[in-house]
Backbone atoms as SQL, in Angstrom:
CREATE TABLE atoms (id INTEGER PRIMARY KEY, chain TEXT, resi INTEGER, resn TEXT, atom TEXT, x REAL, y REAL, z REAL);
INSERT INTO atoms VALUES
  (1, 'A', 1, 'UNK', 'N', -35.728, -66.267, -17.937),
  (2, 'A', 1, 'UNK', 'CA', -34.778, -67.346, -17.819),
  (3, 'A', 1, 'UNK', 'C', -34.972, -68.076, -16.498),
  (4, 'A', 2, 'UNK', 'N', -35.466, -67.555, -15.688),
  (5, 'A', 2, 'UNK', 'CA', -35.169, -67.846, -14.470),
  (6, 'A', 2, 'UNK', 'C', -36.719, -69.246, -14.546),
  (7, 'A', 3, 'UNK', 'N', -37.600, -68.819, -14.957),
  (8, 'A', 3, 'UNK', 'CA', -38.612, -70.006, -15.200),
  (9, 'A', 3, 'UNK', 'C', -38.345, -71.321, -15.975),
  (10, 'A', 4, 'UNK', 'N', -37.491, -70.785, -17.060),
  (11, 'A', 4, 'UNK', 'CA', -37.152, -71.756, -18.211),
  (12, 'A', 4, 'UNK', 'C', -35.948, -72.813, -16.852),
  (13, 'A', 5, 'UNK', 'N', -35.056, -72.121, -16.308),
  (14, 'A', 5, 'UNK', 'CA', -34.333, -72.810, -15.219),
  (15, 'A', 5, 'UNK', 'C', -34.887, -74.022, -14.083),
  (16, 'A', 6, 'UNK', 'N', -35.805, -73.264, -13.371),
  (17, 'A', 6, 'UNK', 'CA', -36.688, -74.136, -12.844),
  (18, 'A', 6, 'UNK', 'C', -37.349, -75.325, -13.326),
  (19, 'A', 7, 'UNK', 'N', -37.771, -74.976, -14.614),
  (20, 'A', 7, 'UNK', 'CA', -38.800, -76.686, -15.067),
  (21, 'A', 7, 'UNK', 'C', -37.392, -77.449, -15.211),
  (22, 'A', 8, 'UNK', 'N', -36.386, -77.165, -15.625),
  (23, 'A', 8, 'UNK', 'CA', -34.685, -77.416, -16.310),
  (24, 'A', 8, 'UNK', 'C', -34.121, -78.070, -14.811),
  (25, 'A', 9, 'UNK', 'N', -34.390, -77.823, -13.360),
  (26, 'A', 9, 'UNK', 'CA', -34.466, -77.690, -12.032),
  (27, 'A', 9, 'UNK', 'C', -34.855, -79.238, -11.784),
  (28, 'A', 10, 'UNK', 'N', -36.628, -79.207, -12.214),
  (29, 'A', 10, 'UNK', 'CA', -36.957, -80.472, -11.691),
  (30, 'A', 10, 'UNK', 'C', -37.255, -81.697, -12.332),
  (31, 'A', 11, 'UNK', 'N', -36.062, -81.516, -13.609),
  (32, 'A', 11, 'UNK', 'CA', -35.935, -83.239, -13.774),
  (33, 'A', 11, 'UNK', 'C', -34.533, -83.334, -13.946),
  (34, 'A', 12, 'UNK', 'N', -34.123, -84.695, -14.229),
  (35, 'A', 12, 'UNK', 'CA', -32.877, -85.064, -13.717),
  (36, 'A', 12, 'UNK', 'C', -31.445, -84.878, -15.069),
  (37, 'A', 13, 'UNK', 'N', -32.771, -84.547, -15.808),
  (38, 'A', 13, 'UNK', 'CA', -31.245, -84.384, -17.545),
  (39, 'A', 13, 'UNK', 'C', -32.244, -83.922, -18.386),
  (40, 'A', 14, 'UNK', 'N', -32.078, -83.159, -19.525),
  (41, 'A', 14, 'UNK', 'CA', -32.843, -82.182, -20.157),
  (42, 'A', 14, 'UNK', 'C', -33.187, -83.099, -21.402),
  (43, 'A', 15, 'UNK', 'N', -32.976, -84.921, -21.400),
  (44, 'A', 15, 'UNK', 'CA', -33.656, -85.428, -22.789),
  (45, 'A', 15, 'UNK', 'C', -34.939, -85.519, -21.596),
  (46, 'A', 16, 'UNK', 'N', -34.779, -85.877, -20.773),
  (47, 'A', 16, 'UNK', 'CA', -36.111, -86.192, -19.563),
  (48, 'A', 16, 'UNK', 'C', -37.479, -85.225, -20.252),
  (49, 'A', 17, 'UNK', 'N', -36.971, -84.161, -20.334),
  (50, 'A', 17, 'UNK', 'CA', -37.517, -82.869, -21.049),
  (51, 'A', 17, 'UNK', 'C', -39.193, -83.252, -22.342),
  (52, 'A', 18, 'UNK', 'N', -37.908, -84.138, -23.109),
  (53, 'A', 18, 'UNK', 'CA', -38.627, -84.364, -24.379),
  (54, 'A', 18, 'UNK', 'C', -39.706, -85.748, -24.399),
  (55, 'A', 19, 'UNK', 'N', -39.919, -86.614, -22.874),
  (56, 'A', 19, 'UNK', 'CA', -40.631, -87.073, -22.563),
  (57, 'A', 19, 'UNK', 'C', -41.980, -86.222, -22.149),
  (58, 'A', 20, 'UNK', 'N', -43.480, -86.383, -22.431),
  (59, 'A', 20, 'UNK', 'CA', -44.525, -85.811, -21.911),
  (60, 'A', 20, 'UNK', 'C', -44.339, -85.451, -20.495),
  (61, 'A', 21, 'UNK', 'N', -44.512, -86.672, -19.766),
  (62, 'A', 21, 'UNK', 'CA', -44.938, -87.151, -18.301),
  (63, 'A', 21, 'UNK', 'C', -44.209, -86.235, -17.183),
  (64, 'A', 22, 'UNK', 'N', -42.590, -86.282, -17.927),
  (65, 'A', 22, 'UNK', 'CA', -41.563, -85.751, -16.872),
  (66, 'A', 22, 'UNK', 'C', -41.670, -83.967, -17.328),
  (67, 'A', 23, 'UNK', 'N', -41.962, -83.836, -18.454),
  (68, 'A', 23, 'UNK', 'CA', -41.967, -82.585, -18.855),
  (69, 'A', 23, 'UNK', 'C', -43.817, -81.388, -18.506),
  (70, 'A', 24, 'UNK', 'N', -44.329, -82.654, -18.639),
  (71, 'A', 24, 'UNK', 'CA', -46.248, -81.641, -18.015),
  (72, 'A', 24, 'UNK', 'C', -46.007, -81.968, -15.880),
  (73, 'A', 25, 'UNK', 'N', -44.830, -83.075, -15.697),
  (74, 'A', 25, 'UNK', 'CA', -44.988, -82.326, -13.908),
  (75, 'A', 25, 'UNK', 'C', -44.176, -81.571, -13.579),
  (76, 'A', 26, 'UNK', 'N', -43.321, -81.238, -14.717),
  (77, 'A', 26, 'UNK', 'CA', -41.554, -80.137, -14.349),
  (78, 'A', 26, 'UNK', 'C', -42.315, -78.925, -14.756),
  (79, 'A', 27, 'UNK', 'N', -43.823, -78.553, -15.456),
  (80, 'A', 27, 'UNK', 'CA', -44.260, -77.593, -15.865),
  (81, 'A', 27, 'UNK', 'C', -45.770, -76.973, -14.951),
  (82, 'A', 28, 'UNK', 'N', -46.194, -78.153, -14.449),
  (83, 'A', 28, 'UNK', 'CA', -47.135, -77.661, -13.369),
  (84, 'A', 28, 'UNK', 'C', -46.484, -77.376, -11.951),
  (85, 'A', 29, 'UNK', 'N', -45.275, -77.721, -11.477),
  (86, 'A', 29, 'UNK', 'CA', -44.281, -77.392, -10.839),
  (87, 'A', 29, 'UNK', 'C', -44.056, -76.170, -10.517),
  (88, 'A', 30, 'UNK', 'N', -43.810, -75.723, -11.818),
  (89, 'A', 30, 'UNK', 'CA', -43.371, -74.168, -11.771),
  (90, 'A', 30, 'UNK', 'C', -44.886, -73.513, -12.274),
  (91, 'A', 31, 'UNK', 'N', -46.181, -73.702, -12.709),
  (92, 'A', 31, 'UNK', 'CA', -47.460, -72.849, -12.230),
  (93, 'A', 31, 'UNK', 'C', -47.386, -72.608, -10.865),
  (94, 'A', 32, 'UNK', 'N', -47.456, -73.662, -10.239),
  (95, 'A', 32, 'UNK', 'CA', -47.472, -73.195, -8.715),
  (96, 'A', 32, 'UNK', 'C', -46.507, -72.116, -8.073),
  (97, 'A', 33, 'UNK', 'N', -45.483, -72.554, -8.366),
  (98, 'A', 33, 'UNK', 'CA', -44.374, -71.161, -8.066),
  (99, 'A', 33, 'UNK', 'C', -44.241, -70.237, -8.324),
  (100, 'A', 34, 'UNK', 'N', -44.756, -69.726, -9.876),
  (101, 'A', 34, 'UNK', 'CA', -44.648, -68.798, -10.471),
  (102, 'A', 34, 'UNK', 'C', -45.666, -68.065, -10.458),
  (103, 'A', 35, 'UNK', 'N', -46.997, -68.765, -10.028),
  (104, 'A', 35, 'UNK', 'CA', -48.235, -68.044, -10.635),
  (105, 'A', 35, 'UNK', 'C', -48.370, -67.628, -12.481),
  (106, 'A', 36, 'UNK', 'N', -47.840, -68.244, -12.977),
  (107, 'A', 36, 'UNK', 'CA', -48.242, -68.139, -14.519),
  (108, 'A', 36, 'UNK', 'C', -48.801, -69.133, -15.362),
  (109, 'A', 37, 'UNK', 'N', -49.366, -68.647, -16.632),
  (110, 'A', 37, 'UNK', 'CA', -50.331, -69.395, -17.422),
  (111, 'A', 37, 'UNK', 'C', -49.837, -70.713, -17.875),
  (112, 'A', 38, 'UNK', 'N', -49.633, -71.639, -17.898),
  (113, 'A', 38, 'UNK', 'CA', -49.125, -73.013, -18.770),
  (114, 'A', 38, 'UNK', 'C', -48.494, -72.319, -20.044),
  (115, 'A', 39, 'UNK', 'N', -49.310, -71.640, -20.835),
  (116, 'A', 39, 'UNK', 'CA', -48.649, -71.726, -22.213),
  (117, 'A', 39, 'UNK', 'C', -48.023, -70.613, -22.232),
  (118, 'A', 40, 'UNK', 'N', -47.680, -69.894, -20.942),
  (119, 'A', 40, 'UNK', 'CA', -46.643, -68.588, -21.095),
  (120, 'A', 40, 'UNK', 'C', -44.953, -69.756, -21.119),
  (121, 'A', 41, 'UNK', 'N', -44.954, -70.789, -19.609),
  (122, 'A', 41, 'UNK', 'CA', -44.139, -71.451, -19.715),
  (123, 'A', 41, 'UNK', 'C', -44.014, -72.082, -20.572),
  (124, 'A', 42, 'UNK', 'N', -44.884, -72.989, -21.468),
  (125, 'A', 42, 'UNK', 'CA', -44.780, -73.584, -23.019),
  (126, 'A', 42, 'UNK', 'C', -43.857, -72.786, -23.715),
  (127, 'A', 43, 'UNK', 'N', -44.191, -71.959, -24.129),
  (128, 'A', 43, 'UNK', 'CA', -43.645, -71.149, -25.019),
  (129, 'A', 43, 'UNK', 'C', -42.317, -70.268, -24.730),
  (130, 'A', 44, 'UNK', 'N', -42.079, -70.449, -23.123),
  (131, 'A', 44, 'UNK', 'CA', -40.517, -69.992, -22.965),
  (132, 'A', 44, 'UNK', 'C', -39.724, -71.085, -23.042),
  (133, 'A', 45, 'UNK', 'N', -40.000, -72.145, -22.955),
  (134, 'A', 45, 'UNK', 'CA', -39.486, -73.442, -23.181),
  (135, 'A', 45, 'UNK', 'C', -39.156, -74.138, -25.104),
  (136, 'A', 46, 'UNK', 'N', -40.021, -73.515, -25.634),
  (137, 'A', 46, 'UNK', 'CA', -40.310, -73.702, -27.079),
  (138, 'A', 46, 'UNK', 'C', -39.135, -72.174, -27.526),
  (139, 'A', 47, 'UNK', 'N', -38.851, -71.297, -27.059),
  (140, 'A', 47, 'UNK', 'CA', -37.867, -69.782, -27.412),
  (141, 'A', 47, 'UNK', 'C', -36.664, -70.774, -27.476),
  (142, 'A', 48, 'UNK', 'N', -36.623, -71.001, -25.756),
  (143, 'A', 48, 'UNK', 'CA', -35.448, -71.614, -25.326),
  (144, 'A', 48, 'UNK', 'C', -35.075, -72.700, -26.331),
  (145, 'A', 49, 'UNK', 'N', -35.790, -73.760, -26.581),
  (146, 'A', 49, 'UNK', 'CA', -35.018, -74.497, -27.531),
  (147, 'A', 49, 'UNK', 'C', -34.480, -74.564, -28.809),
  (148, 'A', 50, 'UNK', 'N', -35.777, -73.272, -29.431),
  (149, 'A', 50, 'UNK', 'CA', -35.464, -72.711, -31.109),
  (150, 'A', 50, 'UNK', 'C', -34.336, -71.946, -30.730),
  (151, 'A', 51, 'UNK', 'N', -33.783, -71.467, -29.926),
  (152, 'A', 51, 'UNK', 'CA', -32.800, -70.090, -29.982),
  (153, 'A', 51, 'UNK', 'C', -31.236, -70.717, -29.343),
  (154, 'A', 52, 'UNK', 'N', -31.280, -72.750, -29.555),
  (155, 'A', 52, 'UNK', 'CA', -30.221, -73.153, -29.274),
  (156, 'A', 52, 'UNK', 'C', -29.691, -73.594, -27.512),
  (157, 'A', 53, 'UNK', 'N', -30.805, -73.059, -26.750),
  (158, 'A', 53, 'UNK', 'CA', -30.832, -73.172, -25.119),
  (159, 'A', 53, 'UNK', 'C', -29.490, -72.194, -24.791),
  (160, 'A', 54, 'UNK', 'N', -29.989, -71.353, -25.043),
  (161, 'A', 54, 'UNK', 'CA', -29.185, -69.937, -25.012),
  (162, 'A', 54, 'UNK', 'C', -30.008, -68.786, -23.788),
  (163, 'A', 55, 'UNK', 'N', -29.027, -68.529, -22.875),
  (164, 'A', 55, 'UNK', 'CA', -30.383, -67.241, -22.029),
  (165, 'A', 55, 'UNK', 'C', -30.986, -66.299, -23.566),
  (166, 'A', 56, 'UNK', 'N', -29.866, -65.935, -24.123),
  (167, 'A', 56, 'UNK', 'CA', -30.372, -64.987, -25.116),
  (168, 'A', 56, 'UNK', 'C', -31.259, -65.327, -25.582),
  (169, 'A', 57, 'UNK', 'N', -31.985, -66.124, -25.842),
  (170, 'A', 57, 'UNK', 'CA', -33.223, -66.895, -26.694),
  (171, 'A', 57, 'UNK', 'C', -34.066, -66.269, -26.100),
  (172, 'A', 58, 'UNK', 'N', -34.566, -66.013, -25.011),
  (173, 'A', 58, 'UNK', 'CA', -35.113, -66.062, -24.146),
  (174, 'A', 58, 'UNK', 'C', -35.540, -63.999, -24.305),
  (175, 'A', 59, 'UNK', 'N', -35.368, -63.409, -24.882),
  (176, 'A', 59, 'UNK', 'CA', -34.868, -61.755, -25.087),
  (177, 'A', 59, 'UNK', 'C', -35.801, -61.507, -26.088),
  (178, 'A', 60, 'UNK', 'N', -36.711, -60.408, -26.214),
  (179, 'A', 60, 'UNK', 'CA', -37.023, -59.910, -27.368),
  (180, 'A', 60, 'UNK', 'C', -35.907, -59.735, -28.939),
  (181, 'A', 61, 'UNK', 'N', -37.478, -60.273, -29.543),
  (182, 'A', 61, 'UNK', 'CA', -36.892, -60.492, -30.792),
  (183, 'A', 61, 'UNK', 'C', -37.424, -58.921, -31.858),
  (184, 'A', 62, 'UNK', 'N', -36.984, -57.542, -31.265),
  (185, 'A', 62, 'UNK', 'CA', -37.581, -56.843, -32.365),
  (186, 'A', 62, 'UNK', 'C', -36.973, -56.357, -33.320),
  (187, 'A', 63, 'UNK', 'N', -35.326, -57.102, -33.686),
  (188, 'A', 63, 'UNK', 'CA', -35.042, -56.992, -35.084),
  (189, 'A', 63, 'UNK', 'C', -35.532, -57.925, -36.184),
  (190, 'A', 64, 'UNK', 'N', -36.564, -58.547, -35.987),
  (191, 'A', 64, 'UNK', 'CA', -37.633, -59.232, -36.868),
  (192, 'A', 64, 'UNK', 'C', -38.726, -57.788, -37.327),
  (193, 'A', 65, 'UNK', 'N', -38.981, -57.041, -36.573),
  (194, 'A', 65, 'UNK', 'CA', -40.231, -56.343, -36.944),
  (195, 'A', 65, 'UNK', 'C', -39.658, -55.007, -37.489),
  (196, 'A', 66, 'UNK', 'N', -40.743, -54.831, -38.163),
  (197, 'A', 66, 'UNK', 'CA', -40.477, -53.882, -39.738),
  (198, 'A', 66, 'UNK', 'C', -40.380, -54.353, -40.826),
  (199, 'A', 67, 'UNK', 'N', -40.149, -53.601, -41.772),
  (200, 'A', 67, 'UNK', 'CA', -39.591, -53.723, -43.131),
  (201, 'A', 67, 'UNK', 'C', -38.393, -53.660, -43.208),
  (202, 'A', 68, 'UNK', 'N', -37.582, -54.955, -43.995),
  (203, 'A', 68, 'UNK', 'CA', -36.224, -55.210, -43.918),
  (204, 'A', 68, 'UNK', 'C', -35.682, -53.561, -45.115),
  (205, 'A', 69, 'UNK', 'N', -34.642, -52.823, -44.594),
  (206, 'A', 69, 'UNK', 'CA', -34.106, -52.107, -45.057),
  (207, 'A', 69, 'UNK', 'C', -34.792, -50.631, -45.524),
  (208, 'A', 70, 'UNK', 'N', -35.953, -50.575, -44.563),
  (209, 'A', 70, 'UNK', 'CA', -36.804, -49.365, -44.942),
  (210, 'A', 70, 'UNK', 'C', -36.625, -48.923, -43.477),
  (211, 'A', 71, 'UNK', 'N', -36.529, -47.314, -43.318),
  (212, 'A', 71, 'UNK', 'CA', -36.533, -46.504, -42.604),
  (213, 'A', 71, 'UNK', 'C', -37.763, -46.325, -42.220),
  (214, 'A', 72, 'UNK', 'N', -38.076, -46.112, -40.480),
  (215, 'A', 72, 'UNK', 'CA', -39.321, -45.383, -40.466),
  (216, 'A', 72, 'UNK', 'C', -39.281, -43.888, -40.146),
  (217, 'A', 73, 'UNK', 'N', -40.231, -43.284, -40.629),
  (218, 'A', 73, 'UNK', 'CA', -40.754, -42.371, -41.518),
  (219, 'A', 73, 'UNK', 'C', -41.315, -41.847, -39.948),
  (220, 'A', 74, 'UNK', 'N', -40.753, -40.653, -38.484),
  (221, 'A', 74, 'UNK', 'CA', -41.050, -39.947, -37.969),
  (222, 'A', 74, 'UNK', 'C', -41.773, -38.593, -37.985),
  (223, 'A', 75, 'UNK', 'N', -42.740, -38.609, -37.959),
  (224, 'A', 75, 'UNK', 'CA', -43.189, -36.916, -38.277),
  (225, 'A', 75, 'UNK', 'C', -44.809, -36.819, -38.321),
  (226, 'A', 76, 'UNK', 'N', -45.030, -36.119, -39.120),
  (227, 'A', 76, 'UNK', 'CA', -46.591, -35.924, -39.096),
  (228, 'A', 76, 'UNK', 'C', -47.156, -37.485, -39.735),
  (229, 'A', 77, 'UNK', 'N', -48.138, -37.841, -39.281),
  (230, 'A', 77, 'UNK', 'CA', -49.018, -39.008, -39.754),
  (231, 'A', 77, 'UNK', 'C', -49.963, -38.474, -41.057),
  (232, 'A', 78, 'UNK', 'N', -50.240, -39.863, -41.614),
  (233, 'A', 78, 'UNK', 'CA', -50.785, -39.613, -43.311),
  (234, 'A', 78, 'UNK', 'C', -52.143, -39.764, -42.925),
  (235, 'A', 79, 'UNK', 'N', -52.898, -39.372, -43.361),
  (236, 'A', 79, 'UNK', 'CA', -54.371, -39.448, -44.012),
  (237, 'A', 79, 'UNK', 'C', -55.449, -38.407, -43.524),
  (238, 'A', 80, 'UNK', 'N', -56.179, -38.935, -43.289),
  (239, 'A', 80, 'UNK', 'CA', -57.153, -38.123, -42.881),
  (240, 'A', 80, 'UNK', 'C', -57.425, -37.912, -41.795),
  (241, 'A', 81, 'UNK', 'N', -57.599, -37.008, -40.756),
  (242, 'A', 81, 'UNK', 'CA', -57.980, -36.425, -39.732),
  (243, 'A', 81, 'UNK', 'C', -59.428, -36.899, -38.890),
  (244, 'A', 82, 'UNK', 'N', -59.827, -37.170, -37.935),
  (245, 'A', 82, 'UNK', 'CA', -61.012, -37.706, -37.505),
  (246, 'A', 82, 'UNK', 'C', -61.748, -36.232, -37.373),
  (247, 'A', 83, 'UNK', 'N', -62.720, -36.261, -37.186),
  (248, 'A', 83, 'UNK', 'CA', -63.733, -35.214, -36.668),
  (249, 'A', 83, 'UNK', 'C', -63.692, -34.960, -35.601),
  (250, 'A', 84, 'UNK', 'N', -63.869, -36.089, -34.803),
  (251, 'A', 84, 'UNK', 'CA', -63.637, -36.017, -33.406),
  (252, 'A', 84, 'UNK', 'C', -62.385, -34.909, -32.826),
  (253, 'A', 85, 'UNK', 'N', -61.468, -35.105, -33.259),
  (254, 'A', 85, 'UNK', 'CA', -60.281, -34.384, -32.860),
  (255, 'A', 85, 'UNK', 'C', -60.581, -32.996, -32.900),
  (256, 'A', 86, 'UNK', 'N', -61.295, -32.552, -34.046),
  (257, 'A', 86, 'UNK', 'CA', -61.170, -31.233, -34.230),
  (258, 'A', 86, 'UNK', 'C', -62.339, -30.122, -33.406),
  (259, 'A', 87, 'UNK', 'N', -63.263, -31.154, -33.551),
  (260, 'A', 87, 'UNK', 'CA', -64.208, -30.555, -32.616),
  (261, 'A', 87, 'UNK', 'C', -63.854, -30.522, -30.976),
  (262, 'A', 88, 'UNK', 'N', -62.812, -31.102, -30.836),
  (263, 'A', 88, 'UNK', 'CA', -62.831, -31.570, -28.972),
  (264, 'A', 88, 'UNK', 'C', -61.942, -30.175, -29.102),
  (265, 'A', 89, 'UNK', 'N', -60.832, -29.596, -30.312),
  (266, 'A', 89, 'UNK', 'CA', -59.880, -28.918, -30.211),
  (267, 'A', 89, 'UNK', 'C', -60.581, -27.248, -30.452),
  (268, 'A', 90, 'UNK', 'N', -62.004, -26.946, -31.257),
  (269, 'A', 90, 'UNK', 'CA', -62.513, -26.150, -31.189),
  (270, 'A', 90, 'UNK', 'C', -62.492, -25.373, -32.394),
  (271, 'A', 91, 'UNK', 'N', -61.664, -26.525, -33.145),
  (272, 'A', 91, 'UNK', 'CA', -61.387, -25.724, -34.901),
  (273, 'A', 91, 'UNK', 'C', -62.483, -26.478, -35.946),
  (274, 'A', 92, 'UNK', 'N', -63.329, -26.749, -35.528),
  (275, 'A', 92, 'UNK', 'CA', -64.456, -27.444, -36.043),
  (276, 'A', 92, 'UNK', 'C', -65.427, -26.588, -36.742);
């Protein structure tokens, strides 16, 4: 949040934003400050606006991942065994 703030920092109203010009120098702005990639800030800027310009937007999203309404399945793993393993373990 605190990056998404800054580019938000150096222009004067957030339609300014949806202009190129004011929005690629409010974003090389904060490379310099931040030391980070362009499209790390792109893309906290692109969270921020899909998620309503909410800090929360801004938060892992890992109730997207998985299978909706399936349990995962803790315990021994399925298939087949490598070779490798067994020989390093001496039951080879």
């Amino acid at each position: 949040m605190e990056i998404v703030n800054h580019v938000l920092d150096k222009v004067e109203n957030e339609k300014q934003l949806l202009a190129s010009k004011y929005r690629e120098r409010a974003i090389k702005d904060t490379l310099e400050s931040y030391k980070v990639n362009y499209t790390t800030v792109k893309n906290y800027l692109i969270r921020y606006w899909k998620g309503g310009k909410t800090p929360n937007a801004l938060l892992p999203n890992f109730h997207l991942s998985g299978a909706k309404g399936k349990e995962k399945n803790v315990g021994e793993k399925e298939g087949k065994t490598k070779k490798i393993w067994f020989k390093t373990r001496g039951k080879y």
